[in-house]
C-alpha positions in Angstrom: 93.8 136.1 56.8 96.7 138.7 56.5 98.0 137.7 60.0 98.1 134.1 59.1 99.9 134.9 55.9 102.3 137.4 58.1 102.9 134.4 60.1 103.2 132.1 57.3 106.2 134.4 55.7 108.0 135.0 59.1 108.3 131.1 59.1 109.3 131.0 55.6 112.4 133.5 56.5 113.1 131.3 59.8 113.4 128.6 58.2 115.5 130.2 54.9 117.8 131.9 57.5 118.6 128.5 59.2 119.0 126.9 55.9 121.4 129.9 55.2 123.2 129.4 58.0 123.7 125.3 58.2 125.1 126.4 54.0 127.7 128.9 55.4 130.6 126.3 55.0 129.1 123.6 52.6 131.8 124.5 50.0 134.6 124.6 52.5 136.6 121.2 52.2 138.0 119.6 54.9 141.6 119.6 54.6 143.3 116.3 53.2 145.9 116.6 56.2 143.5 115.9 58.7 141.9 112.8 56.9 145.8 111.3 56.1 146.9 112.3 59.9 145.0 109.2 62.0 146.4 110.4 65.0 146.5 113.3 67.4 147.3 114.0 70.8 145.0 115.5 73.2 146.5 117.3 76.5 144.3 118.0 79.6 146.1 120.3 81.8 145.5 122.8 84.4 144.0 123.9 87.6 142.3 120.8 87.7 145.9 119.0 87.7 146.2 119.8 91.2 143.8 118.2 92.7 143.7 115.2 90.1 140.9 113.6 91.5 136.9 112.3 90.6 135.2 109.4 90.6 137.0 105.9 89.4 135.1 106.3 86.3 133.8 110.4 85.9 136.3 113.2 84.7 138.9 114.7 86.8 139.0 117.7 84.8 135.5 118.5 85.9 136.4 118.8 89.8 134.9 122.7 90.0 131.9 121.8 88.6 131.6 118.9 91.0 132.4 121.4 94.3 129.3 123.6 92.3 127.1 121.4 92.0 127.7 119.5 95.7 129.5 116.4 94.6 130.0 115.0 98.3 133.2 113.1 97.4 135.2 116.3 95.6 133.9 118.5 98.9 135.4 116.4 101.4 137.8 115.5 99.3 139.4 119.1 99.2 138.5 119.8 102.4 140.6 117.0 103.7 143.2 117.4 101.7 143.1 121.4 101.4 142.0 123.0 104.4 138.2 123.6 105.6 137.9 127.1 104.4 140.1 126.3 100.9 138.5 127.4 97.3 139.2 126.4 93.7 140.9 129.7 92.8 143.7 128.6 95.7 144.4 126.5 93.4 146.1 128.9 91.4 148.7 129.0 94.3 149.7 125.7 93.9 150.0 124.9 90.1 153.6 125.3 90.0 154.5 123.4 87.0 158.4 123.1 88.4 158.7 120.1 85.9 157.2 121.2 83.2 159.4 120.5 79.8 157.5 121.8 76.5 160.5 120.2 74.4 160.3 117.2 76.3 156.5 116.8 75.6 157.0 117.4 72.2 159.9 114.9 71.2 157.4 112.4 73.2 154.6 112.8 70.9 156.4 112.6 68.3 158.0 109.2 68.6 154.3 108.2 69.5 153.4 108.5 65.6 150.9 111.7 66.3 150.3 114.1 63.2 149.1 116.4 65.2 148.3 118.1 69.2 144.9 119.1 70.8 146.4 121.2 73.8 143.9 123.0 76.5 144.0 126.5 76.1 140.9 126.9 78.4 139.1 124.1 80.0 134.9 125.3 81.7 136.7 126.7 84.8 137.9 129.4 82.2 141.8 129.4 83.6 143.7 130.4 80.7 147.4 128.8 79.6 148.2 131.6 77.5 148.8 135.3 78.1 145.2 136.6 77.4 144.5 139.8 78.0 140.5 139.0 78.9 142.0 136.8 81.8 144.4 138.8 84.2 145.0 137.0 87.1 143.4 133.7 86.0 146.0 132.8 83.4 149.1 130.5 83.6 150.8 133.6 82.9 149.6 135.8 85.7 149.3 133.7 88.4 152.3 131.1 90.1 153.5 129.2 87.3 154.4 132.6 85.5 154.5 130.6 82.0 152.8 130.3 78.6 152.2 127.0 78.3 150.5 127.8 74.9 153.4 129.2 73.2 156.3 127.1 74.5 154.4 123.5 73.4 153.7 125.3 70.1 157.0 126.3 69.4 159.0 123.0 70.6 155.7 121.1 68.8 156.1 122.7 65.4 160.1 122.3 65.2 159.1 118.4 65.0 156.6 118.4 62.3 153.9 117.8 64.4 151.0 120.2 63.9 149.8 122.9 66.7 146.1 122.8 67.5 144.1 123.7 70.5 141.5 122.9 72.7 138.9 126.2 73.3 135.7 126.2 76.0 132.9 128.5 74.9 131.6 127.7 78.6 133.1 129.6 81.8 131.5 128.5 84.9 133.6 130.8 86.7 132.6 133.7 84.4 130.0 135.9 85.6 129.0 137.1 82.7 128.1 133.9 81.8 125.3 133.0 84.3 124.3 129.9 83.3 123.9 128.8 86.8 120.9 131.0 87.0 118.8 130.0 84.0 120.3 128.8 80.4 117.4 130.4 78.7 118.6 134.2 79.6 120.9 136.3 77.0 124.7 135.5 77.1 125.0 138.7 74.5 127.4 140.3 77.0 129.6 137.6 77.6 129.8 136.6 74.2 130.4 139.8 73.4 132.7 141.5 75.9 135.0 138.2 76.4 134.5 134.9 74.5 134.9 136.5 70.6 137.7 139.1 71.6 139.1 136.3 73.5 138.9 134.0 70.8 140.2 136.0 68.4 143.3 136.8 70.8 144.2 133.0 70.9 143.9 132.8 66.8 146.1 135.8 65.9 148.8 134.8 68.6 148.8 130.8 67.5 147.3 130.6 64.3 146.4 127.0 65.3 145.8 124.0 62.8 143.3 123.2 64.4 140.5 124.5 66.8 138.7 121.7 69.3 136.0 124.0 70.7 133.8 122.4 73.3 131.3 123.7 76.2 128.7 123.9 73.9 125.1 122.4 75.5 123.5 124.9 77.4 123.0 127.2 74.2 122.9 127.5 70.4 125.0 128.3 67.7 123.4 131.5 67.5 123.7 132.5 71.1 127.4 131.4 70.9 128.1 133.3 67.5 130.1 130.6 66.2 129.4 131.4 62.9 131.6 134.3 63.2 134.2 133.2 65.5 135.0 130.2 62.5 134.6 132.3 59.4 137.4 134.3 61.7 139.2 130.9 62.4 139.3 130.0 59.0 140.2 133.7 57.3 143.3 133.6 59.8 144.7 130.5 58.9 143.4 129.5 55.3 142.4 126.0 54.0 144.7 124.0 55.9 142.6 125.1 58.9 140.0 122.6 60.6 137.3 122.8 63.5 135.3 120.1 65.3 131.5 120.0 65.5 130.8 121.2 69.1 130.2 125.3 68.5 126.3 124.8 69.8 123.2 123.0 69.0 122.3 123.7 65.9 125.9 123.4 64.4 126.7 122.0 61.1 130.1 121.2 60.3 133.6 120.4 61.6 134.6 116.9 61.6 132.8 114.5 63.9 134.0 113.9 67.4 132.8 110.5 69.3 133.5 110.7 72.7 134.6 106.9 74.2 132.8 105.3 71.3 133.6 103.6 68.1 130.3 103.1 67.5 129.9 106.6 65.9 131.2 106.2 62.3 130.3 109.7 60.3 130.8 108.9 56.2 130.4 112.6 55.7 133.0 113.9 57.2 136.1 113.6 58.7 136.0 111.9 62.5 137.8 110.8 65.1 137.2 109.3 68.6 138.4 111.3 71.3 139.4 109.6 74.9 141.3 109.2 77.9 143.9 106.3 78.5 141.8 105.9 81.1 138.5 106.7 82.5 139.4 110.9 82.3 141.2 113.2 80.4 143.0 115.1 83.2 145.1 112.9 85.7 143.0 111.0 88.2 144.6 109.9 91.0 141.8 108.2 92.2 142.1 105.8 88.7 142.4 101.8 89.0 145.2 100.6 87.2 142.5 98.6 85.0 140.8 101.7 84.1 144.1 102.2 81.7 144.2 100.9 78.2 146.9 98.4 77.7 149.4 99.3 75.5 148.1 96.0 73.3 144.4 97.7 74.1 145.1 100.6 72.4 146.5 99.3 69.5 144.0 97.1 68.6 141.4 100.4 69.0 143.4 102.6 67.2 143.6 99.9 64.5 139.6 99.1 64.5 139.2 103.2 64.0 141.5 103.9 61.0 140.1 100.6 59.1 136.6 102.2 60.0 137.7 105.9 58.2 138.4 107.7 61.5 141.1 108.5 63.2 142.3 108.7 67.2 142.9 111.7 69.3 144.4 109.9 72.5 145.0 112.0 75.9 147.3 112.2 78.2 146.9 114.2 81.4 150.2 115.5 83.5 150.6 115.8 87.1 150.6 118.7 88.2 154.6 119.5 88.5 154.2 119.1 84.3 155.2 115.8 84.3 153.6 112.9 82.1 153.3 110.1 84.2 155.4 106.9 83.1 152.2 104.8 82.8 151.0 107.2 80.1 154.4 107.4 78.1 154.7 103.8 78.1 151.5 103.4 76.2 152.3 105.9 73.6 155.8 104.8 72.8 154.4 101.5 72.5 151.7 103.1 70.0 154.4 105.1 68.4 156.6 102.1 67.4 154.1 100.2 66.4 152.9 102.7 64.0 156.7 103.1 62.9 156.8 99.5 62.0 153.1 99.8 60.0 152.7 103.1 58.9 152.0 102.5 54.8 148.8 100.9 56.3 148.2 104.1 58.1 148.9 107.1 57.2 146.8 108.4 54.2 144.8 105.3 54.1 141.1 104.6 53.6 138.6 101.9 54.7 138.5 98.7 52.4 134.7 98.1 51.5 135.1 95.2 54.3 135.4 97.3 57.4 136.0 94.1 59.8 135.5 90.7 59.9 134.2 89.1 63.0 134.1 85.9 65.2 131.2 84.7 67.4 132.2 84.9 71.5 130.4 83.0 74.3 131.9 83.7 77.6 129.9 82.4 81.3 129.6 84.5 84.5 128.2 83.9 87.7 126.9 87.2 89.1 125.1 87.2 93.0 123.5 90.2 92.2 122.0 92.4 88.8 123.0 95.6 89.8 125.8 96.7 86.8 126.5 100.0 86.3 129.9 99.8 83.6 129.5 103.2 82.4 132.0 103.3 79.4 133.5 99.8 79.9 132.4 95.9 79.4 131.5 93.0 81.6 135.0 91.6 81.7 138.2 91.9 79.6 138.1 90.9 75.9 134.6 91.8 75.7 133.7 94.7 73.4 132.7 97.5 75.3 129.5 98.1 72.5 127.4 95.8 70.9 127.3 92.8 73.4 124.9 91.0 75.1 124.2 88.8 78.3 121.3 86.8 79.4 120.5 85.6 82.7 118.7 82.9 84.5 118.2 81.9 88.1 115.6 80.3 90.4 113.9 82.2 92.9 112.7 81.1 96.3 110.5 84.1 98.1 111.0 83.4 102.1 107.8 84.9 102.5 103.9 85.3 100.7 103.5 88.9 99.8 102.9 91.2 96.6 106.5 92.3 95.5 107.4 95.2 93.3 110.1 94.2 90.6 111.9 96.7 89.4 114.0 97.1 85.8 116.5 99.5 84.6 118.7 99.8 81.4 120.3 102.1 79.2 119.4 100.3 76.1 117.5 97.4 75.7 116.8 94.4 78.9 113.6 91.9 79.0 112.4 90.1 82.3 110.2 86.8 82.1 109.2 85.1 84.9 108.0 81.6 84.9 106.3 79.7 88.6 107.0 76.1 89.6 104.4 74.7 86.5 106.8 76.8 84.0 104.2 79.0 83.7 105.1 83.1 82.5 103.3 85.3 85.1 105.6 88.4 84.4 107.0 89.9 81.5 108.9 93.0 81.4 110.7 95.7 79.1 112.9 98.4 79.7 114.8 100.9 77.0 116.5 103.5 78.9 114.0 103.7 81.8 113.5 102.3 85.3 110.1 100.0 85.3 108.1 98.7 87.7 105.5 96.0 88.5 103.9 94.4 91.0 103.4 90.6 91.6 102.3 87.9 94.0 105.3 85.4 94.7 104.8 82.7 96.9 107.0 81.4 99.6 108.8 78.3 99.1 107.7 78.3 95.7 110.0 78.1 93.1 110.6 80.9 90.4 112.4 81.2 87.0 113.8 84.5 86.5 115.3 85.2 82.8 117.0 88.3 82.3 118.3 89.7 79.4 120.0 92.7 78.3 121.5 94.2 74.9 124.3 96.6 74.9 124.6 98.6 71.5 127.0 101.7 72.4 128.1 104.4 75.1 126.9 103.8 78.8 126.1 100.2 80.0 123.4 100.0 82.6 121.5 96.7 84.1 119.8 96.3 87.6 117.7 94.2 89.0 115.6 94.9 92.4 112.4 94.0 94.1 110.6 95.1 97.3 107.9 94.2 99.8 106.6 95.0 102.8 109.0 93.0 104.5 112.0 94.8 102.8 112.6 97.8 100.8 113.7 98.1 97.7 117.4 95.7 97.0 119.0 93.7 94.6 117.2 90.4 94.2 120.1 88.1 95.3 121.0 84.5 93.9 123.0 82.3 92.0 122.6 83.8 88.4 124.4 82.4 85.7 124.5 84.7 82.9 126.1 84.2 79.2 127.6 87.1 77.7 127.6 86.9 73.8 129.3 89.6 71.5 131.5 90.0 68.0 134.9 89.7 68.4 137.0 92.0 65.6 139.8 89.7 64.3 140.5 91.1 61.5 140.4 94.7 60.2 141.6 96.3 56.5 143.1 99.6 55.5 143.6 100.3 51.7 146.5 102.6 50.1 148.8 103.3 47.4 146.9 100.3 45.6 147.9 98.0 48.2 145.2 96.0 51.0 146.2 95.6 54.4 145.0 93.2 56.6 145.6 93.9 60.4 145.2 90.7 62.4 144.2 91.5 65.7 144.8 87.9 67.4 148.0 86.4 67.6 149.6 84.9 64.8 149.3 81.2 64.8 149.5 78.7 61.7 147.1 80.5 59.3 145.3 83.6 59.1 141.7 83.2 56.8 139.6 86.1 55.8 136.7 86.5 53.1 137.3 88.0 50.1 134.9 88.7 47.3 136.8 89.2 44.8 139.9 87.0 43.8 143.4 87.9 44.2 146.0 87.7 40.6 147.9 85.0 40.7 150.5 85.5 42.0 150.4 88.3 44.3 152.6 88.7 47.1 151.9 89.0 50.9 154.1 90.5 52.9 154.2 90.4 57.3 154.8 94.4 57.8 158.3 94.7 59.8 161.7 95.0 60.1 162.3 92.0 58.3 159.7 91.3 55.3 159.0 87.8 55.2 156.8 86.8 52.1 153.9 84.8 53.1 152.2 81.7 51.1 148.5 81.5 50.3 146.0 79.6 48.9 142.4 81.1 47.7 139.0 79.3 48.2 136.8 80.2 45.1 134.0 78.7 46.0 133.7 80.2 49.3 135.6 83.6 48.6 138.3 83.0 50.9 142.0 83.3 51.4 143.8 81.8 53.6 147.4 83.0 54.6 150.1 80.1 55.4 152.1 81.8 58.8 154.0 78.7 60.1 157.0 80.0 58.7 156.4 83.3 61.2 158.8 82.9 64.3 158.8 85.0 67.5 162.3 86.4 66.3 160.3 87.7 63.0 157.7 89.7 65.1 158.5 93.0 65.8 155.4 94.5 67.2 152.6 93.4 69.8 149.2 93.9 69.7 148.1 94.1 65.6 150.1 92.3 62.9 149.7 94.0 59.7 150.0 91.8 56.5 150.5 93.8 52.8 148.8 91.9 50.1 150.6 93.7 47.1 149.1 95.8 44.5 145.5 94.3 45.3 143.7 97.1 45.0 144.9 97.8 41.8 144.2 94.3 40.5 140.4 94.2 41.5 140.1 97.3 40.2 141.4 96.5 36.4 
């Protein structure tokens, strides 16, 4: 009896000490900056910039962990390029950053409307950009470039109003201290102790960052890490104004929220923002399509969609190796930048309107000869969403031969396979959610088949295949004629509130009228405004009976236009009305 009460008040403190610890910064509030900001700039630069090269659709910035883990393409890649006997330190030989401008940089984010900078300090191969005394002879500083990238950017960065932050890897996979090559379950107590808080606390004394992007976090816990500490440390440096993100270990509770290539993560609670590449990676990949890039039109409409859902953007760019930001990349955030110039009242310091978006039913057809989709963070074509869409399949099936075939299914989310014979007849059904299944079946030759696939895409990866086998063949794609319908919600309309005013971003080109519901009746009266250089007062009429206004834009003229992408209309002092 006395042991199970022991027991039973060892848990009791477990439990009290973890409730302790998810408290520590429950009183802390978020500082009102970060919310107001929308946008931030994240830089991916280093060792890995040499290279520059991954997968069409994996990070770039993860090429050491790809030679590691015996990634076949990145091996021959650098052994190609590099020389048979070539390592990733060599690197450090070649990162010359001859090009490299800090004031240049900076002057460029600021024009592209950013509040604020995420720049790697130290990505997982543990190369530092700043002088750090706990990384002689794997620093920027101590190796060829001879430079601080750290303190240059933060000085030409915070003569322009833009806000310093940076981005910090509790990971190393070049530390061997760290040893999580061996077994993730062993003590890190040395590392954490002999390098990553003293080094941590090196890079917050000498920048005093406004914000801390700490990442590297999955192989152990909070704990483990002792990110407690190294915050309370953060935040005792540099005061309220201070922020962190949430990845300091599993078990971590608080920082603002941090969706990676997903809009689909909307956190009420606290402060977010999406985090992602112009293209497929952070760092430069040269190995990139051009269609793995956001348009400069793409991105607006995203980083619209975001702010009108509470979050914000921090959008990367990843230099060549020389330190310069390729054209491709500038483009698309000047583009941003004057954009935002031309609509920033709906923007900065604005909140979400209790109508996030308002949506339009899509049908697009495709003819596929195969189910075998693997479209990792993108869509089915362009102009679908890349979450929260859906295609179904059908096609007739004519086995060449009699034999018992095994049909295989995989998806990341949700996909259902029926097959009907000749008499219409189901003989097969079959589900998979996030799992390969199997199942075996006796098909006919000559004997026709309905196949009927379909498959629901809600958020992140996008997976769909489709294969069979017999004895005659192993396992392929089943190939035919399939004609598929993809069906999905089309945003086009979002709303941003401020300063008593409601904003309305269209995010289809303007054409005679613009309608959109809304519940409750504007004053009579009220002005509309077309955000731009020149403010052209729009007409309007409101439906009562079905809650709907409906803006008159025939007088709007190419000449009036000033921006691409988003069209921001101002319906004056709204907010303030409806809320009388």
């Amino acid at each position: 009896m006395k042991r199970i009460v022991l027991i039973l008040l060892m848990l009791v403190n477990l439990f009290s000490l973890n409730a302790q610890e998810n408290e520590l910064f429950k009183d802390r509030e978020y500082p009102q900056w970060f919310s107001d900001a929308k946008l931030g700039i994240f830089i991916h630069y280093g060792l890995y910039s040499v290279p520059s090269y991954s997968d069409k659709e994996q990070y770039a910035e993860w090429f050491y962990k790809g030679l590691i883990s015996e990634d076949s393409l990145r091996i021959n890649f650098q052994k190609e390029v590099f020389g048979e006997n070539f390592e990733y330190r060599d690197y450090k030989d070649l990162f010359k950053a001859e090009l490299f401008d800090a004031a240049e940089w900076a002057e460029l984010f600021a024009k592209s409307g950013a509040k604020y900078i995420l720049f790697t300090s130290k990505h997982h191969d543990g190369y530092c950009m700043w002088d750090s005394e706990y990384a002689k002879g794997w620093s920027s500083v101590t190796t060829t470039p001879n430079r601080d990238f750290c303190a240059e950017l933060a000085d030409e960065v915070r003569k322009r109003g833009v806000r310093f932050g940076l981005y910090y890897s509790l990971t190393e996979w070049t530390n061997p201290l760290y040893r999580w090559t061996v077994d993730t379950n062993i003590s890190i107590d040395n590392y954490v102790d002999k390098h990553l808080i003293p080094q941590f606390k090196e890079l917050v004394d000498k920048f005093k960052p406004s914000v801390i992007f700490s990442d590297g976090d999955w192989d152990f816990n909070h704990k483990s890490f002792r990110s407690n500490e190294m915050v309370q440390y953060y935040y005792d440096v540099v005061g309220k104004e201070g922020i962190v993100n949430d990845r300091w270990g599993i078990g971590f509770n608080h920082g603002y929220s941090t969706p990676e290539y997903s809009s689909g993560i909307m956190d009420k609670n606290r402060p977010w923002a999406e985090c992602r590449g112009l293209s497929r990676s952070f760092a430069l990949n040269r190995n990139a399509d051009l269609e793995t890039y956001l348009t400069s039109e793409d991105l607006i409409k995203h980083f619209a969609r975001l702010v009108a859902a509470g979050g914000g953007l921090t959008i990367n760019v990843g230099p060549s190796a020389d330190g310069k930001i390729p054209l491709l990349q500038q483009e698309r955030l000047l583009d941003l930048g004057q954009w935002i110039k031309v609509n920033e009242e709906a923007i900065y310091g604005s909140r979400p309107f209790e109508t996030v978006y308002q949506n339009q039913d899509m049908i697009a057809n495709r003819l596929d000869e195969e189910i075998n989709f693997n479209w990792v963070r993108n869509s089915p074509s362009k102009g679908v969403s890349e979450d929260n869409f859906s295609i179904f399949w059908k096609s007739n099936i004519t086995p060449t031969q009699t034999d018992t075939y095994t049909i295989y299914l995989e998806a990341d989310e949700e996909a259902g396979l029926e097959i009907k014979d000749d008499e219409g007849k189901t003989i097969l059904r079959l589900a998979s959610q996030k799992e390969e299944v199997k199942h075996k079946i006796k098909l006919k030759k000559d004997h026709n088949y309905t196949f009927e696939l379909s498959y629901q895409e809600k958020t992140h990866e996008a997976v769909v295949k489709l294969f069979w086998e017999c004895s005659q063949f192993e396992k392929q794609p089943i190939k035919s004629q399939w004609n598929g319908e993809v069906s999905w919600e089309n945003t086009y309309v979002c709303f941003t509130k401020n300063k008593g005013n409601l904003y309305a971003i269209s995010l289809e080109p303007i054409s005679n009228s613009l309608t959109f519901k809304l519940d409750k009746a504007p004053e009579v009266g009220m002005k509309i405004y077309l955000l731009g250089e020149r403010t052209i007062e729009i007409p309007w009429q409101y439906d009562y009976e079905n809650n709907k206004i409906t803006l008159d834009t025939r007088e709007i003229t190419p000449a009036n236009i000033t921006t691409k992408g988003a069209w921001v209309f101002k319906l004056d002092n709204y907010i303030n009305y409806i809320q009388k």
